[in-house]
Structures are given as C-alpha cells and as structure tokens.
PARO-750024 format. One line per field, with one value per residue (C-alpha): residue number from 1; y, z negated, x. Coordinates in nm, 2 decimals. Layout:
N
k = [NUM	...]
Y = [Y	...]
Z = [Z	...]
X = [X	...]
***
This chain:
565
k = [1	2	3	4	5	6	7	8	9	10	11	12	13	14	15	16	17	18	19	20	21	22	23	24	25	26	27	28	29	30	31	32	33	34	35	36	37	38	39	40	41	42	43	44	45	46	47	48	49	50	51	52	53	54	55	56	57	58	59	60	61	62	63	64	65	66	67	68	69	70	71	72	73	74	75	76	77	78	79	80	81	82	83	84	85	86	87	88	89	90	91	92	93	94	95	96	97	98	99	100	101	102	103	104	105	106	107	108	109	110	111	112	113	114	115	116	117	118	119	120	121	122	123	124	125	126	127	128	129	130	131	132	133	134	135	136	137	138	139	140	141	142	143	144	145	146	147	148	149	150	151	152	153	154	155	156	157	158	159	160	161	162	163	164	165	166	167	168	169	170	171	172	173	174	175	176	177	178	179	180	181	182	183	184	185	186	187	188	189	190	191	192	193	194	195	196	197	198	199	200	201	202	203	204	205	206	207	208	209	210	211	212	213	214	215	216	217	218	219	220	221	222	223	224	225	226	227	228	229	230	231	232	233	234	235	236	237	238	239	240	241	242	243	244	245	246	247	248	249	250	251	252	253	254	255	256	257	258	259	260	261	262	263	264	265	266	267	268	269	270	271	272	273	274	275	276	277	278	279	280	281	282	283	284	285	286	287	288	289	290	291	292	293	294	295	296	297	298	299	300	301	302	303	304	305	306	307	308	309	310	311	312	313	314	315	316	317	318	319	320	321	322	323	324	325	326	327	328	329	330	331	332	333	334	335	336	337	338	339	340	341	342	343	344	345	346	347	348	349	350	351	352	353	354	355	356	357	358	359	360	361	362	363	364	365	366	367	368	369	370	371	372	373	374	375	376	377	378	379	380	381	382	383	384	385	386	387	388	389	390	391	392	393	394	395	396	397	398	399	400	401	402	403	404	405	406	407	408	409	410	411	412	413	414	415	416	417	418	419	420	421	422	423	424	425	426	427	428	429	430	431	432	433	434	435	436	437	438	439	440	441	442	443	444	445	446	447	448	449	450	451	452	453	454	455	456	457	458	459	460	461	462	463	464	465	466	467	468	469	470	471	472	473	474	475	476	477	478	479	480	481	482	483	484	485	486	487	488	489	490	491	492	493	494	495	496	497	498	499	500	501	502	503	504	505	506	507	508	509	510	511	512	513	514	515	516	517	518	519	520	521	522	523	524	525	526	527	528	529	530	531	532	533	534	535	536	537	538	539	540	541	542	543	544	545	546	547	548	549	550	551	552	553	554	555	556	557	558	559	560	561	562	563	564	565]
Y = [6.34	6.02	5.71	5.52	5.83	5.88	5.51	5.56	5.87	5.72	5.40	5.63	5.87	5.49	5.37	5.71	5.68	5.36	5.28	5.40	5.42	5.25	4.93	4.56	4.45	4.70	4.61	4.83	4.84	4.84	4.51	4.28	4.27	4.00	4.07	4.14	4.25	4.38	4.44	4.80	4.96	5.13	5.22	4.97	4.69	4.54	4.31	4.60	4.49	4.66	4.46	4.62	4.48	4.61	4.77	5.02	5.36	5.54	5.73	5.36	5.46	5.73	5.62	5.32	5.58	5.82	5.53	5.43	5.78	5.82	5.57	5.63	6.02	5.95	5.63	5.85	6.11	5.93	5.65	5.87	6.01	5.64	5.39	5.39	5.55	5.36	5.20	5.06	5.42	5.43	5.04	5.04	4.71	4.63	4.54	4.76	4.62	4.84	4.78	4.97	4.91	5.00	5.14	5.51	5.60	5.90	5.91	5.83	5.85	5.59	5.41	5.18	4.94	4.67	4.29	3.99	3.82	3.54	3.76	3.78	4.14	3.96	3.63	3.78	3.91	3.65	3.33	3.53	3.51	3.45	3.78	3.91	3.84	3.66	3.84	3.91	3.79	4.13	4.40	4.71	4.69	5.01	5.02	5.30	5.37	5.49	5.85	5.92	6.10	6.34	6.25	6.47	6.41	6.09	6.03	6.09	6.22	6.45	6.75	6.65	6.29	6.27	6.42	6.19	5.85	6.02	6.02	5.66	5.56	5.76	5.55	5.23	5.39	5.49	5.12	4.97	5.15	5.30	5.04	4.82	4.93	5.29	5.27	5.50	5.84	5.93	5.81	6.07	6.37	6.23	5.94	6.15	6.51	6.34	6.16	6.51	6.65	6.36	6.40	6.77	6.72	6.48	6.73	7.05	7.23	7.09	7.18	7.25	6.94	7.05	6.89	7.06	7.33	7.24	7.35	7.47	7.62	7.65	7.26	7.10	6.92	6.60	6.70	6.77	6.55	6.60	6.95	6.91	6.96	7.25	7.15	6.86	7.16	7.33	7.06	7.04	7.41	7.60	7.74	7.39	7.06	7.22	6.97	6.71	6.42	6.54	6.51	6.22	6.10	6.28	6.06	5.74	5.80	5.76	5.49	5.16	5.28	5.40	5.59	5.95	5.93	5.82	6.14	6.39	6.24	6.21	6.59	6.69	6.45	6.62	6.90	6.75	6.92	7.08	7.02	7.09	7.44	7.62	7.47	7.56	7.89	7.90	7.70	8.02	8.23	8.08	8.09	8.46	8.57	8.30	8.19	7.88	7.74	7.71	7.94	7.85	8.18	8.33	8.55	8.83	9.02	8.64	8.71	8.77	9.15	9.25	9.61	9.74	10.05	9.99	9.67	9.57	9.18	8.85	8.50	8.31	7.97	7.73	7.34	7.18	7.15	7.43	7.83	8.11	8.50	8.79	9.14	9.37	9.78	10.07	10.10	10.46	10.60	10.97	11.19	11.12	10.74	10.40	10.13	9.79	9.45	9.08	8.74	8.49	8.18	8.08	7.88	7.56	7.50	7.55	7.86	8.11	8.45	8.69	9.04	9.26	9.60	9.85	10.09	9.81	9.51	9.16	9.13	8.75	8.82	8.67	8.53	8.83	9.08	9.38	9.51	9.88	10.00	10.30	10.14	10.19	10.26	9.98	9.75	9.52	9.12	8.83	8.55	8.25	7.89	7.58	7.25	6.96	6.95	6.80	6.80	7.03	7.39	7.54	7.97	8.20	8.54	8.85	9.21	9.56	9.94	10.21	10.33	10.58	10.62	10.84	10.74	10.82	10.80	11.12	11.40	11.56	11.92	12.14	12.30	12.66	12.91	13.16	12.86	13.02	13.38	13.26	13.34	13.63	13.82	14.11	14.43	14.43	14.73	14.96	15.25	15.54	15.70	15.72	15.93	16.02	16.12	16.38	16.28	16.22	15.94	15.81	15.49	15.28	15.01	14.78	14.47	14.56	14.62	14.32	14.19	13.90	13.69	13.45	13.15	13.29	13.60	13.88	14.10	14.24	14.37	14.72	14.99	15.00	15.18	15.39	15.65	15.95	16.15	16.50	16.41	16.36	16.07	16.00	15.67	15.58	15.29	15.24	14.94	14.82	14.52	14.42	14.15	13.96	13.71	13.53	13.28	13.15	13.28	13.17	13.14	12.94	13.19	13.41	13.51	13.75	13.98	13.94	14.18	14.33	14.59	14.79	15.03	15.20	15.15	15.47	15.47	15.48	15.74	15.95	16.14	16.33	16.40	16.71	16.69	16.86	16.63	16.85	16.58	16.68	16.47	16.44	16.16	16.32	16.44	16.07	15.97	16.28	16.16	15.87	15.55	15.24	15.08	15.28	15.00	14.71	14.50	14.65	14.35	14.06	13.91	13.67	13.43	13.19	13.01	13.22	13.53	13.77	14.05	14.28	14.64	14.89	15.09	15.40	15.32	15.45	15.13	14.79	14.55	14.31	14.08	13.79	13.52	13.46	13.22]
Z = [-10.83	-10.73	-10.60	-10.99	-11.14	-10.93	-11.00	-11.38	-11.37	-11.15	-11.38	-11.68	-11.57	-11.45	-11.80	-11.94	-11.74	-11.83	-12.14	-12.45	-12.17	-12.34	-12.45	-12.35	-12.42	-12.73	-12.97	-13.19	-13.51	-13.79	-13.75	-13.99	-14.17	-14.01	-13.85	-13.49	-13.22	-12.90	-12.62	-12.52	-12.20	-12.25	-12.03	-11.72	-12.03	-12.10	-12.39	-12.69	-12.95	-13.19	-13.53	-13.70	-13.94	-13.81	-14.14	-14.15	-14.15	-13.82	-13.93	-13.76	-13.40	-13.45	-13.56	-13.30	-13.03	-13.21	-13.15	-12.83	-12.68	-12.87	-12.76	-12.37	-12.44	-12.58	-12.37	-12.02	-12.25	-12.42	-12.18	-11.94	-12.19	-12.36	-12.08	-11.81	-11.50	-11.13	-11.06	-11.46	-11.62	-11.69	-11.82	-12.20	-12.28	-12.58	-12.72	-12.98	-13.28	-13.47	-13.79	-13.89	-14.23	-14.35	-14.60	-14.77	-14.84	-15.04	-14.89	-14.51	-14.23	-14.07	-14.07	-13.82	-13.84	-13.61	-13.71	-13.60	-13.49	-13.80	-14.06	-14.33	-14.25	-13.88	-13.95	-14.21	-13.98	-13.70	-13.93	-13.96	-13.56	-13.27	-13.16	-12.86	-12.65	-12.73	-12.92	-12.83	-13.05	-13.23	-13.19	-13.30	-13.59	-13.71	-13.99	-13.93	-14.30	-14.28	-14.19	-14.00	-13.73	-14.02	-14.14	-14.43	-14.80	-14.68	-14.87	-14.64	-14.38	-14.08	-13.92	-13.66	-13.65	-13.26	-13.35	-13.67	-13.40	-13.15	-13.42	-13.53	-13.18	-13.17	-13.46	-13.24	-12.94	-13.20	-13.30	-12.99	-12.83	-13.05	-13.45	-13.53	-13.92	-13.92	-14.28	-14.56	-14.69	-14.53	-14.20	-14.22	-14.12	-13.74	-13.75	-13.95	-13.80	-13.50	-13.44	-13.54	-13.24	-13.01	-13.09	-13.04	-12.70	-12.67	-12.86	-12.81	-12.89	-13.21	-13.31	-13.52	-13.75	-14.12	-14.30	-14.13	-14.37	-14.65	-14.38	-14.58	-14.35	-14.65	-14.67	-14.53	-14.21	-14.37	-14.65	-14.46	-14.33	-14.14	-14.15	-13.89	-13.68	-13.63	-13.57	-13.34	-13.12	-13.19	-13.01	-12.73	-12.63	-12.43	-12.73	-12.84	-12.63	-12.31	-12.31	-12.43	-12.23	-12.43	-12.75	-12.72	-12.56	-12.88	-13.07	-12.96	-13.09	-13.42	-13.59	-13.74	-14.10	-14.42	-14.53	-14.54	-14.50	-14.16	-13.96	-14.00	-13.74	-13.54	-13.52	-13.43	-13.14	-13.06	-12.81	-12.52	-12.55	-12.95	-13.27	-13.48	-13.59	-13.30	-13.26	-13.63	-13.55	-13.28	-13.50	-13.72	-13.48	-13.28	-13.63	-13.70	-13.32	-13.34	-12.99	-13.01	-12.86	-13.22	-13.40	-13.83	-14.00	-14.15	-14.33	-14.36	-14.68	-14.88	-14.79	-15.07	-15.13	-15.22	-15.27	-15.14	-15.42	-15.65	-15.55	-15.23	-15.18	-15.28	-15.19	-14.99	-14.91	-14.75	-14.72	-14.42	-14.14	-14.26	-14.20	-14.48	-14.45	-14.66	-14.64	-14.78	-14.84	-15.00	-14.78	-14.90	-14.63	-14.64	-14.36	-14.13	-14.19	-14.12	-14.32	-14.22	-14.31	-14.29	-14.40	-14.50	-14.57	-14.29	-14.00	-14.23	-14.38	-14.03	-14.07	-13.84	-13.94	-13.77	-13.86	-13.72	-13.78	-13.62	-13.52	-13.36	-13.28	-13.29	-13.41	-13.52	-13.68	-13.65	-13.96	-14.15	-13.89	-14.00	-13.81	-13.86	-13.81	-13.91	-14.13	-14.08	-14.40	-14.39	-14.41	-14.24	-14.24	-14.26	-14.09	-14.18	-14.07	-14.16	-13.94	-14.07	-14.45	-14.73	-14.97	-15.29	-15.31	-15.04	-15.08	-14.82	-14.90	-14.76	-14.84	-14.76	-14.78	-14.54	-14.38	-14.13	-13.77	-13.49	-13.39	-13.76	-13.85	-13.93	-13.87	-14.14	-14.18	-13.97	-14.18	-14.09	-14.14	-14.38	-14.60	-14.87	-14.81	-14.81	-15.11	-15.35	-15.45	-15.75	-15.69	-15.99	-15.86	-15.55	-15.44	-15.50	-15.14	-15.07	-15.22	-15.56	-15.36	-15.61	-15.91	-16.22	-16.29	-16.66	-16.61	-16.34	-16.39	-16.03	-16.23	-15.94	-15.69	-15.46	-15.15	-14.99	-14.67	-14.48	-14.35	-13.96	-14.01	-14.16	-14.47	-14.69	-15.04	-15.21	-15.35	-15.69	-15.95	-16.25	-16.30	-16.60	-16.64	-16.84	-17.00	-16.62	-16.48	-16.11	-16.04	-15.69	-15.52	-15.11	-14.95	-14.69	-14.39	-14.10	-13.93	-13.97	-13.79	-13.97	-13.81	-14.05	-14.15	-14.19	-14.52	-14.75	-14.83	-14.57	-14.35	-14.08	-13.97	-13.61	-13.62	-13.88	-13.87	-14.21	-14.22	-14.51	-14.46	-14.51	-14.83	-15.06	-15.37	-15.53	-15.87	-16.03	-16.39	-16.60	-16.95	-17.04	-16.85	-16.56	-16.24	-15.93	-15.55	-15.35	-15.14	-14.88	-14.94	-14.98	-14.65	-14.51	-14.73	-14.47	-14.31	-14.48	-14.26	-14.42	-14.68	-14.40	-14.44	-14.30	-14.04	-14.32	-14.65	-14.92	-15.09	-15.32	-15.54	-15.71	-15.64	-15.27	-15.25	-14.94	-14.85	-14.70	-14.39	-14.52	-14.74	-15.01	-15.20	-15.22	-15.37	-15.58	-15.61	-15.85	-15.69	-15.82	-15.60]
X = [17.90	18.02	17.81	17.83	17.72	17.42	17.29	17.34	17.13	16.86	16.89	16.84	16.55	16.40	16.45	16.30	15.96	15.90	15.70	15.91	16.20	16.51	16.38	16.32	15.95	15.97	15.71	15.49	15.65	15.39	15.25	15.45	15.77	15.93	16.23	16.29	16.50	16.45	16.74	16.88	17.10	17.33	17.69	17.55	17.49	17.17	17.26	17.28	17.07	16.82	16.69	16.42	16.13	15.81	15.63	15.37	15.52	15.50	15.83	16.00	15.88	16.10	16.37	16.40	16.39	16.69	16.91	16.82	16.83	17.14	17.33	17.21	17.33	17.65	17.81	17.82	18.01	18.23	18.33	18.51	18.70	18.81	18.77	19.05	19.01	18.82	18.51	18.49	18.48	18.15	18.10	18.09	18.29	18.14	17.82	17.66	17.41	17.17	17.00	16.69	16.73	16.42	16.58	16.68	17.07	17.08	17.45	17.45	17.22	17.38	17.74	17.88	18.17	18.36	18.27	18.27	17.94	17.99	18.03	17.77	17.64	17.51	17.44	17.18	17.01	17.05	16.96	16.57	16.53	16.69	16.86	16.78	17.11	17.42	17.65	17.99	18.31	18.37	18.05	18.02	17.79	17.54	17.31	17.07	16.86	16.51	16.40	16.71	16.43	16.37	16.05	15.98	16.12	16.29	16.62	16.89	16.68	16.83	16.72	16.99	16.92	17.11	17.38	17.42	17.40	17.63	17.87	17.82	17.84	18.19	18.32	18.24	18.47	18.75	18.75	18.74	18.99	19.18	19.18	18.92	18.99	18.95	19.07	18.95	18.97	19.35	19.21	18.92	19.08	19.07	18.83	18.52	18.62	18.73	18.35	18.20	18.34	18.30	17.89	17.90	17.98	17.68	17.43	17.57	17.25	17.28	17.65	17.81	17.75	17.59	17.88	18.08	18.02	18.28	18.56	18.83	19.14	19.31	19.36	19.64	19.38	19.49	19.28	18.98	18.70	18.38	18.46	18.75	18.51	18.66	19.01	18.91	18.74	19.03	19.21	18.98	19.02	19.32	19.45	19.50	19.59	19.39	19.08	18.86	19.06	19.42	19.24	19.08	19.44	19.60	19.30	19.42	19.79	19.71	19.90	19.72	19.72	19.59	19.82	19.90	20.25	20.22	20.04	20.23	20.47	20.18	20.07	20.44	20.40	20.07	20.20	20.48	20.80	20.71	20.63	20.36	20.46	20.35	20.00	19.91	19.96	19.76	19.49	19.52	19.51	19.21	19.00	19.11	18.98	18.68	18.74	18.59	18.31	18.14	18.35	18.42	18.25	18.60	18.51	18.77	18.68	18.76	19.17	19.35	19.49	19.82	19.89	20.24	20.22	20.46	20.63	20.85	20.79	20.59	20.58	20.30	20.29	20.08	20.03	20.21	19.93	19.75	19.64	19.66	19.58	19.67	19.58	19.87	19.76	19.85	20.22	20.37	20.55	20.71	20.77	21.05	21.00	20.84	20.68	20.89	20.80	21.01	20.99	21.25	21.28	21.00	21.19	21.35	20.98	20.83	20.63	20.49	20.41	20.24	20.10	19.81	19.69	19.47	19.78	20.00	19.81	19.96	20.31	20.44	20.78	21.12	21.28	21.48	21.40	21.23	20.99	20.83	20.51	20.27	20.00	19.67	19.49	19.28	19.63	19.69	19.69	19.93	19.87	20.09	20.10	20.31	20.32	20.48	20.72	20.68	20.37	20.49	20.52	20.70	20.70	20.86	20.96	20.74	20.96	20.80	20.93	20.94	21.31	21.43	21.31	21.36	20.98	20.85	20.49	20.51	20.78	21.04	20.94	21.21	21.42	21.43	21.71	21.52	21.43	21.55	21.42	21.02	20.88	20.78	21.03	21.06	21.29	21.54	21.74	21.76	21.82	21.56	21.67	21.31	21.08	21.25	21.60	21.76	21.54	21.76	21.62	21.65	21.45	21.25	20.98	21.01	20.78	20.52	20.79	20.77	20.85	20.68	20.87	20.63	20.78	20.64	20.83	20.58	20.66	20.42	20.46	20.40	20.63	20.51	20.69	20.72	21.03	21.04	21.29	21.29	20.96	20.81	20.66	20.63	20.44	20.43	20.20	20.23	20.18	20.45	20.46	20.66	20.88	21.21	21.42	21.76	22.02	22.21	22.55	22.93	22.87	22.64	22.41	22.45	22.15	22.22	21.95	21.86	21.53	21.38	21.08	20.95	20.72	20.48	20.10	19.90	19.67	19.92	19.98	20.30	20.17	20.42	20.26	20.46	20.54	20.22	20.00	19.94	19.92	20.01	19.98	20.28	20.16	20.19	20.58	20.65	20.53	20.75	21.03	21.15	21.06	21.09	21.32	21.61	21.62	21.64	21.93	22.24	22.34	22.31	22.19	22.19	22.01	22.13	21.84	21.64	21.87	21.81	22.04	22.09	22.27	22.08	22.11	22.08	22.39	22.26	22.33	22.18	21.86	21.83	21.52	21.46	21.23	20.85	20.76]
***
C-alpha cells in the first residue's frame, strides 16, 4: 500500500466516525423545505456538493447518506483505473453535484449528466441559496429521486440503491475522461453496460445489476444495454482483454458519436494485433463454460434443435458482434463409419465455429474441412460467433453425414469364409448309404431332413425321413451334431473343407412298418449301419445362394440342400 493510499483510508475511516461521517455541518433533514446544501469529500476533494430540501420523511436521511457513501466507495475504484498514473491517481479532478430531488421517477433511480455551472438545471438550484462551494466551469451534475435507499413502496425505489449511485458516479468518469455527451441509445451498449460494470466492482456483493436481467447474447452487443454487464465483465476477464485497466483503456477508445455506424471499427481495434472475430468467440465460449466472475444463467435446454435424421445440412447465422448455439441430434452412423461435420461459408463473414460433444470434447472447425466424430446420443452443440460485417442476413452453411474410417465408431462385421453356409438348410436329395443301403427305394420324404451350420462352426440337425417301397414303410428319426471349418475356394462358390466331424446322437428311432401293419425296431441296426461322417464332404463344397451341394466320402453319391434360413 503506498503512502497516498494509507492517508485516504485513514481520511475515510476519520470521516466515517465522525457524526454521519461524509458530510460538512450536515443538517437534520425534516425541518423545512427550503433548500439547502451541504459540502462532501470525495477523491482528496472537499468542495462536492449535496442540495437537498429538508421535508419531513425520514426516508431523506437515507438517501443523503447512499450518495455520500457512494461516491466515497466508488472514487478510490474508479480513479486508478481513469486518472493517469503518479502522485495524482487518486485526486478526482472534478467536482460532483447531487440533487435530492425529493421526488419519485417511476423510470430512474438516479441519472447524472455533464453541465455547465450556468445552465438552467444549476442555477435553479443555486438562485434559492448560496451553494455550498464554488462550482467548477463544467460539473458533473446527478439528480438522485426520492427513495433511492429503498424505502418501501416508493416509486423507483432500489433494493440496490449503492450499486445504482456507483453507476451514476461512473457515467461522470466516462464524461470526463472519455465525452462529455455520452449520446443516446447507440452509445448505450458501452456507456449503460459499461457503468454497470464499473459499479460492480464498487459493490461487488451486490452484482450482478437487476437490469441486467434482459441480457440477450443473441443480440448483436450493439443492441444491448445495461445488460452488457455481462460483456463488459467479459472484457475485464482473461478470456477477454486480460483486466479491468484494458477495458476501461478499451472504454476510452470510443469515438465522439451517436451513431452506430461508428463502433464496429472500434471492437476490431479492441484486441492488439486482431480483430474482433476471435474475441466473440471467446465471449461465446466464456458464457457456454460460465467462467465469469458473475456468470449470465445460459440456460442450455433454450438452444435451438436440429435433428440430423433425414437431412444433411442447414444454415445458421448470427448478427455481427454476437454469440449463437445450436444443438444438432439424431446423426445415423452405420458400422464401419463416422459421423463428419463442416461449415462453409464462415471465414469471409467472420465467423467462428466450434463444436462440442461428450465423446470428443471441444473441436472449433476450419472452413470446409470435415471433421468426424462418434456422436454421443445426447448430440452435440454448435457454437458459432460473428465479429464485425454488415447488419442484414448473413447465413453460413453447416453439412452433416457419416463416411468411411479406419477408426470407425463402430466396426464392419468380418466377413467370414462360410458366410454362405450358415443357415438352415433342407436335404433335397442324397444318398441312402446309411441305414436303408440295399432298400429299393420307390420314394423318400427329406421335408424334416435338415442340416443346421452355426456361424462358430457347430452342426446340428436330425435325420428325419420317410421311404416305402413294396408296400413298406421305414421312417427313421436320429438326431446328429459336430464341427466344421471352410477356407474359401478357387472358385466363387467353392468352400474347401478343412475339418469336419459328424456323428449320430443316441436316442434316435428306425421302424420298419410291413404291409400288414406289423412294426418292427431296427434302431439299433441303424446305429450298426455306419457313422455319419461317411456323408462329410469329400475335400470340398458349394454354396451359391440359396443352393449347398456337396459329394460325399463314401462315394456313394452327393446332397443337395435348399436353404430355410
């Protein structure tokens, strides 16, 4: 703490202590309604002037001290930031008049402006008494309307009365040092938000400021008012210029004018080195993350939705200075592939485009690069800014889909050699080597005959059939399994049998039933009759479609099975 600090703090806890503190031979307002003045200190100045008329509502006392705390909270705050640097940082160099009005203004707690000490609004008030000091050339003038302390159901009453002064007493350090006319509505987006911030950092405990509220990041910040509150923090914070001293310092850059047209040039100038597109992304980004001090409540589930089923692209667009965020859902992405998004369009209208999703993160794109990503199901968001271009309608492109990737969000199924094979199958023909050898067969139902290949290599299926011949009937029903391995062949189609294994499971049943219905069980004859694997392919087979065809070992002849499933 330097040596002039220390003195203004002992000066000020002095003042405090001392009857009412902040004033000269304050009277006790009540007593009459004649006007009167009193003197203030402020910023090492004793010659800051209060008129008030004395009338009989307590609420007064009040009020008198708001401003005089106010302005003895907010000079040590603000004048570092404005004044220039040395032993003078700390001197306010101008003279500050309040007004108790005594009056109610549905509208304003309390406005300030920069007059001369001869215009009307002062010598009003001067031509009733003597005012308590001379007055400077030009002052910095603040009408302060009745209840501004809160007292209830007061018109334009204040819960946050301080804060409401601080900012006043900002407007008369943005006239001074930076226009005298802080102009009108174009000018508010950094002289209203700009004061908003200024009497945060004087009453902190009672930020953020309630009009604040109607903050709309959709708005192009030239649009905004009070509620750049946020923006001017926004400003004041690493993400933005890096402190309170580069914003104010940005603050006094603006040019001497009412008009729109001349600010944007002012916000590209706002970074050293870079325009304006870069910071308004980081403005959207700082509101996504809500990193700042007194973070704007964004809320999330507001964004507009676009759903990616059914459609590959849109347009977004935003107002130059301004932030925008979409969600995007419903990405379709098959096996083998990945979802990819890209934006055109984006780099001649000075946006920035960034994407972020639970799988990946934070990703800002590059104009008319794709870049691919598994989505997560909840989507993901789009977060696009603009700095400076013109006023109308300005759309970029946004295009979607999914493509190709070795590092796909899910794999391709292998294809497998026996592919084709897996499946049920129904014997069509084959050759009766088993269990009716040296029948003369006249017919032979297979419908039940079927074979079964698993895609991990097992076989089941059962040996059902039904042959006559000579007026006898011989129905046989045995269950079979094993294992096979295939590679494929030289030819499409072609399967060669590296391993196969069949054998008949016991259980099953051979009745031979004679022409005059006498049954008789030769079950266990057909288990005698040979093994199964007789019928394994002999070295190769093939399967085209719906069609599996194979010689057997035995050489008895060969099978062929129509597929079921």
């Amino acid at each position: 703490m330097t040596y002039k600090r220390f003195f203004v703090w002992i000066a000020l806890g002095l003042m405090l202590t001392l009857a009412g503190g902040l004033f000269t031979a304050l009277p006790v307002l009540g007593q009459n309604n004649t006007l009167e003045s009193t003197m203030l200190s402020g910023g090492f100045r004793e010659d800051h002037v209060l008129y008030y008329r004395p009338v009989s509502r307590p609420q007064d006392n009040a009020d008198a001290r708001t401003v005089a705390y106010a302005l003895n909270a907010a000079v040590p705050i603000y004048q570092p930031l404005f004044g220039s640097s040395g032993w003078l940082t700390d001197v306010i160099p101008f003279q500050v008049v309040f007004h108790l009005t005594g009056q109610t203004n549905a509208k304003a707690v309390a406005d300030a402006v920069w007059l001369p000490r001869s215009s009307p609004a002062i010598t009003a008030l001067t031509g009733v008494t003597p005012p308590a000091a001379p007055l400077d050339e030009h002052v910095c003038f603040v009408n302060a309307y009745a209840g501004i302390a809160g007292a209830a159901g007061a018109i334009g009453s204040s819960t946050n009365a301080d804060l409401d002064m601080a900012h006043e007493i900002a407007h008369c350090y943005q006239s001074y040092y930076i226009h005298e006319n802080l102009g009108g509505p174009p000018t508010d987006w950094w002289v209203e938000g700009g004061a908003n911030w200024l009497a945060s950092l004087v009453y902190p405990e009672q930020a953020p400021p309630g009009n604040a509220g109607f903050f709309n990041y959709r708005l192009s910040v030239l649009e905004n008012s009070y509620s750049n509150y946020y923006f001017w923090q926004f400003l004041a914070s690493p993400q933005g210029l890096g402190s309170n001293q580069a914003a104010v310092d940005f603050m006094k850059t603006m040019p001497d004018s009412n008009s729109i047209a001349q600010f944007p040039a002012a916000l590209d100038a706002a970074r050293a080195g870079a325009n304006a597109t870069r910071l308004f992304h980081d403005w959207a980004m700082a509101l996504l993350n809500r990193s700042l001090t007194y973070p704007f409540n964004l809320n999330e589930d507001d964004f507009p939705v676009i759903s990616a089923a059914g459609s590959t692209s849109t347009t977004l667009q935003n107002p130059r200075f301004s932030a925008g965020y979409t969600r995007i859902q419903g990405f379709q992405v098959e096996p083998g592939n990945k979802a990819f998004i890209q934006v055109s369009g984006t780099d001649n209208l000075n946006y920035l485009v960034s994407v972020r999703g639970s799988e990946f993160g934070l990703v800002e794109l590059t104009q008319d690069q794709p870049f691919a990503f598994c989505p997560p199901a909840e989507g993901i968001t789009v977060i696009h800014s603009r700095g400076n271009g013109g006023e109308g309608a300005a759309p970029f492109q946004v295009t979607w889909g999914q493509a190709p990737s070795d590092k796909p969000c899910a794999p391709t199924p292998t294809a497998t050699p026996n592919a084709c094979i897996v499946g049920e199958w129904q014997v069509v023909a084959y050759p009766p080597s088993i269990g009716l050898a040296g029948v003369a067969e006249t017919s032979v139902n297979t419908d039940d005959f079927i074979f079964t290949f698993a895609a991990n290599g097992r076989i089941t299926g059962s040996y059902t059939i039904q042959a006559s011949s000579d007026g006898v009937r011989v129905d046989v029903d045995v269950p079979f399994s094993g294992t096979y391995a295939l590679r494929a062949g030289n030819r499409p189609g072609e399967f060669v049998v590296t391993a196969v294994n069949l054998a008949f499971e016991a259980g099953g049943t051979m009745i031979v039933t004679a022409p005059d219905g006498t049954e008789t069980d030769l079950s266990r004859a057909f288990y005698s009759s040979g093994p199964m694997d007789l019928w394994a392919p002999n070295g190769s087979l093939t399967c085209e479609g719906d069609t599996l065809s194979w010689d057997t070992v035995d050489g008895a002849g060969g099978f062929l099975l129509n597929r079921l499933s």
